[in-house]
C-alpha positions as CSV (number, residue, x, y, z in Angstrom):
1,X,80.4,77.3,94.8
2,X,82.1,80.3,95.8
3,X,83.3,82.4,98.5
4,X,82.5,86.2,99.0
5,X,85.8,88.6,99.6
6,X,85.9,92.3,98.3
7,X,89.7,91.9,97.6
8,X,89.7,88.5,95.7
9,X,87.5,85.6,94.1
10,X,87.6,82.3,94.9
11,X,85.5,79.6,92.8
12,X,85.6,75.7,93.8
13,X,84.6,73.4,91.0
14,X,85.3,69.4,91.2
15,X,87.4,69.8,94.1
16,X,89.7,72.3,92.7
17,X,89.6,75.9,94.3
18,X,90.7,79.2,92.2
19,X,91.9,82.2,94.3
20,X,92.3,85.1,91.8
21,X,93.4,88.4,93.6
22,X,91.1,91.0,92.2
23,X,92.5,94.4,92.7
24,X,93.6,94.8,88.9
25,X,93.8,98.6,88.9
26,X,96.6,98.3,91.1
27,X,98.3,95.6,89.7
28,X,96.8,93.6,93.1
29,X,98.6,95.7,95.0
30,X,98.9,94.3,98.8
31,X,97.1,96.4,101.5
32,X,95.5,95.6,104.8
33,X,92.4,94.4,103.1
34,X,93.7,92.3,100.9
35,X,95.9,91.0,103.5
36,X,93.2,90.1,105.3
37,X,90.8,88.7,102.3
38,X,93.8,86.1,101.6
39,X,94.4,84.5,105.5
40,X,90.3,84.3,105.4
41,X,90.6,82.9,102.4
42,X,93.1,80.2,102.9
43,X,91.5,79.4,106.6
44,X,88.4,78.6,105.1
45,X,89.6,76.7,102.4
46,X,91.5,74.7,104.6
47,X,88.4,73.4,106.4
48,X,86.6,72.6,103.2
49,X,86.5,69.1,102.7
50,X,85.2,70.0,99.0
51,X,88.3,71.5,98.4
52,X,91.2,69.3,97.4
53,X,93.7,71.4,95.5
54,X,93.9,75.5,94.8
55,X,95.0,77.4,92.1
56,X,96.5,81.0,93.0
57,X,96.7,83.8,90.2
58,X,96.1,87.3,89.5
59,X,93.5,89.3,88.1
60,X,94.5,91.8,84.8
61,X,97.8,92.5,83.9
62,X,99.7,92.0,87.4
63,X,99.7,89.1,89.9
64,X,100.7,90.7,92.8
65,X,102.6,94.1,92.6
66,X,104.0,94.4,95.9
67,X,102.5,97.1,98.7
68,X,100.4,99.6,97.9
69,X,103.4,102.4,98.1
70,X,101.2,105.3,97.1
71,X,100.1,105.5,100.6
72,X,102.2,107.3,102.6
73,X,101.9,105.5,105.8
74,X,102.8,102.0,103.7
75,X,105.3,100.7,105.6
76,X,105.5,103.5,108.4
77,X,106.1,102.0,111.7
78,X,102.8,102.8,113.0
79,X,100.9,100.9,110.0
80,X,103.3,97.8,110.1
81,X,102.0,97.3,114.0
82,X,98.7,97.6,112.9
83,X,98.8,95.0,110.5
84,X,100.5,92.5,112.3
85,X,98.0,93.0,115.1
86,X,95.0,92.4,112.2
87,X,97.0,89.6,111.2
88,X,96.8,87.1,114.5
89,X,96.3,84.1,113.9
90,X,95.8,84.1,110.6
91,X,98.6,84.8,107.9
92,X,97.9,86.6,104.9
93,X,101.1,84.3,103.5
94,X,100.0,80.9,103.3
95,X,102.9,78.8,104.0
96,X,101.3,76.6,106.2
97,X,97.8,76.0,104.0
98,X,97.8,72.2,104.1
99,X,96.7,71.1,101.0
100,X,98.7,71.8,97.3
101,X,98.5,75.1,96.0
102,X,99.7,76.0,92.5
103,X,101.1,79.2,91.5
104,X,99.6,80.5,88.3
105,X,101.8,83.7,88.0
106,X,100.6,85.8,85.2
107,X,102.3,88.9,85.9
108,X,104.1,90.8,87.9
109,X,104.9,89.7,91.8
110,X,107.1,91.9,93.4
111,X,108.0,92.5,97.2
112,X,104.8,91.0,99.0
113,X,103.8,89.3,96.0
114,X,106.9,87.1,95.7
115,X,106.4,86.0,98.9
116,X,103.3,84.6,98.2
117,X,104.6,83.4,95.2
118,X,107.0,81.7,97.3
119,X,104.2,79.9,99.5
120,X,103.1,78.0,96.5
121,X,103.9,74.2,96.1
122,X,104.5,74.6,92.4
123,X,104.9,77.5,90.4
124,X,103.4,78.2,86.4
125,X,105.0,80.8,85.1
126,X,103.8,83.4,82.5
127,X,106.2,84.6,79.7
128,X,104.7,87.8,81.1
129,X,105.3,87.1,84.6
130,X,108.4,89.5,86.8
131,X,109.8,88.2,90.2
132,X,111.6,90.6,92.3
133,X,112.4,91.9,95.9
134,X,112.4,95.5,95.4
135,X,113.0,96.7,98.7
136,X,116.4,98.2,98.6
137,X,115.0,100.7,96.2
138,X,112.5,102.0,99.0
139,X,114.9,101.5,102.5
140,X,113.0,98.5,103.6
141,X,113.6,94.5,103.5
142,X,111.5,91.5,102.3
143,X,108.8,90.7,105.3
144,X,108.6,86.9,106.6
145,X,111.7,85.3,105.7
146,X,111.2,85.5,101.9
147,X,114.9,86.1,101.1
148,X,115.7,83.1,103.1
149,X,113.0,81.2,100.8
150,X,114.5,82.7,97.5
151,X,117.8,81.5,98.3
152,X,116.4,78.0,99.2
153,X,115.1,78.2,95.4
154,X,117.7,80.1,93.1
155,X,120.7,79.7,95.4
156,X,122.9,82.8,97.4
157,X,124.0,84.9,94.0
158,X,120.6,84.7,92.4
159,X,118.8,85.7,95.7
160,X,121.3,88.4,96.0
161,X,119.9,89.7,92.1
162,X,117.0,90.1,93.0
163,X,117.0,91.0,96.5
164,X,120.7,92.9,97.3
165,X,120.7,94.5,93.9
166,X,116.9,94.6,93.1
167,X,116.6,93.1,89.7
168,X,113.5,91.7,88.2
169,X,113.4,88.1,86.5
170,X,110.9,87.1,83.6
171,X,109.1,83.5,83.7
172,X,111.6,81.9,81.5
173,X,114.6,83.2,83.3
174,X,112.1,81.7,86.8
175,X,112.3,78.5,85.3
176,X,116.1,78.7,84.3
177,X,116.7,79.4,88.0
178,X,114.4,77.1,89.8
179,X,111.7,79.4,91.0
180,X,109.2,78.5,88.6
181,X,108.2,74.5,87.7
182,X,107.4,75.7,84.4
183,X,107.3,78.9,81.4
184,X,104.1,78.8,79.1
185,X,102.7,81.2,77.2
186,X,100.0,83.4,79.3
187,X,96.9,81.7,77.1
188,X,98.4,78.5,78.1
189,X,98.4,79.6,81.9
190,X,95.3,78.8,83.7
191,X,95.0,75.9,81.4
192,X,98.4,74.2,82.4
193,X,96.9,75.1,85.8
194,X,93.9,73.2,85.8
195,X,95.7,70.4,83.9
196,X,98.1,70.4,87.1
197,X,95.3,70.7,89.4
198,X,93.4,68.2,88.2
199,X,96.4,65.5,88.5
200,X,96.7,66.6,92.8
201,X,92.9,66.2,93.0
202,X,93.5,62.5,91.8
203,X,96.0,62.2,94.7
204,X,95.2,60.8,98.2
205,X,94.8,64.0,100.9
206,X,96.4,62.9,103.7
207,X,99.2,61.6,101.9
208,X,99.4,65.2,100.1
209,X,99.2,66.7,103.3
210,X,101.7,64.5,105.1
211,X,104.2,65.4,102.1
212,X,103.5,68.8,102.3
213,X,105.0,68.5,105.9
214,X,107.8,66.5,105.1
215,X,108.8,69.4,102.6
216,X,107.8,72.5,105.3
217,X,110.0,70.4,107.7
218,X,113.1,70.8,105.2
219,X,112.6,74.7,104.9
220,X,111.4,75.4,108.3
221,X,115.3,74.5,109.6
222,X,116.6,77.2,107.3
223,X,114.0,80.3,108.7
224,X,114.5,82.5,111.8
225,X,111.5,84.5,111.6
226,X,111.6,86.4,114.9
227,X,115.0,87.5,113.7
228,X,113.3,88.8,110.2
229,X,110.9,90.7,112.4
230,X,113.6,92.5,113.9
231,X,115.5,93.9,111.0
232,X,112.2,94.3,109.4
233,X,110.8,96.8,112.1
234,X,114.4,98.2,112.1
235,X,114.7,99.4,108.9
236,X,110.6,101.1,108.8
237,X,112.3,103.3,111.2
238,X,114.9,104.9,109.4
239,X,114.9,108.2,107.0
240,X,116.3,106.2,104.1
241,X,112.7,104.6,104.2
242,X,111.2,107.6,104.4
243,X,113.2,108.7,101.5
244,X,112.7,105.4,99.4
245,X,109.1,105.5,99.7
246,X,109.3,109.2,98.2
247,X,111.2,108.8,95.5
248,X,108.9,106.4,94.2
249,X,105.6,108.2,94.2
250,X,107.3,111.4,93.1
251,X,109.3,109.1,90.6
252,X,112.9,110.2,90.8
253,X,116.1,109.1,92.1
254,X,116.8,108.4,96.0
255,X,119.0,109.9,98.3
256,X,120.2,107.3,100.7
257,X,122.2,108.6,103.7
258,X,122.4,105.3,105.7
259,X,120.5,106.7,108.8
């Protein structure tokens, strides 16, 4: 069985559903329609009694690169309202997906990707996999409160890393931290991930999803998300993020005024 989306693929096999972002050109690169493709996605799955467990991962070399920043109006006020208009009522992060959903991370997941990343129950990690919040390099933050989740994972001074200073991590260093569950080799990846799967399938659902709960109940105390939305829409108005997003697609160094 299978679902139809341009952006991704999604097989379901013996209860387990596979979600592999298919963009690979562009390292999955996050734009409106893949946005889109993933909260259809994850609605439909969670309706499907078939479906007992999903495994998340990337097609290519990348997981999930971040934005699409070679389009000029990425992150410009104007697209950022349109998006989050698309987006009603369905959330292309899915935190709140009720049943377990494994992150096979096989490459890079930066900016947007972390954060989906960070919507996973359990993370596998590639040795090939990178985890960062680039966003100071481009005069922007981290959308949904995904630095408030890294910090829930790695703790304040790791969080700060690789949010405040912008650094990448590799798998192993992931699993050092406590980002990722586990570091395998990438030909061990998927495998480890059905091997995982397989084990949640075995479990009872509602108690899964009552568990699930328990753990988004623990979080959920830490978030202010109307207060992320704030700062978020404040900085997409300011000429440092006009200048960040510049610097990067003519690749050279940024001039940040603070205005």
């Amino acid at each position: 069985m299978s679902y139809e989306y341009e952006n991704l693929i999604c097989t379901v096999s013996d209860g387990v559903a596979t979600v592999m972002l298919n963009r690979p050109e562009s390292l999955n690169a996050f734009g409106p329609g893949m946005a889109s493709d993933i909260g259809a996605v994850f609605e439909e799955m969670a309706a499907d009694g078939d479906v007992r467990v999903t495994i998340l991962t990337g097609a290519g070399r990348g997981f999930c690169a971040g934005a699409f920043v070679k389009d000029p109006n990425t992150h410009a006020l104007d697209s950022v309202a349109e998006g989050v208009m698309a987006q009603r009522g369905r959330s292309a992060f899915p935190w709140d997906y009720p049943k377990p959903l494994i992150g096979a991370i096989n490459g890079p997941a930066y900016g947007a990707g972390l954060n989906i990343v960070l919507c996973c129950d359990v993370i596998l990690a590639s040795t090939e996999a990178r985890f960062c919040f680039p966003m100071a390099r481009l005069g922007i933050i981290p959308a949904w409160p995904g630095v408030q989740t890294l910090a829930l994972y790695v703790g304040k001074g790791k969080a700060a890393e690789m949010s405040l200073m912008a650094r990448p991590i590799d798998g192993e260093d992931a699993y050092r931290w406590g980002l990722a569950n586990k570091c395998v080799a990438p030909e061990d990846l998927m495998p480890e991930a059905r091997a995982w799967a397989r084990e949640f399938a075995a479990m009872a659902p509602v108690s899964l999803r009552l568990i699930k709960e328990e753990l988004h109940d623990s979080y959920e105390a830490n978030f202010d998300r109307k207060l992320n939305r704030l700062r978020f829409m404040t900085a997409q108005v300011t000429a440092d993020r006009v200048e960040g997003h510049a610097a990067w697609r003519e690749k050279r160094q940024a001039n940040f005024r603070g205005l």
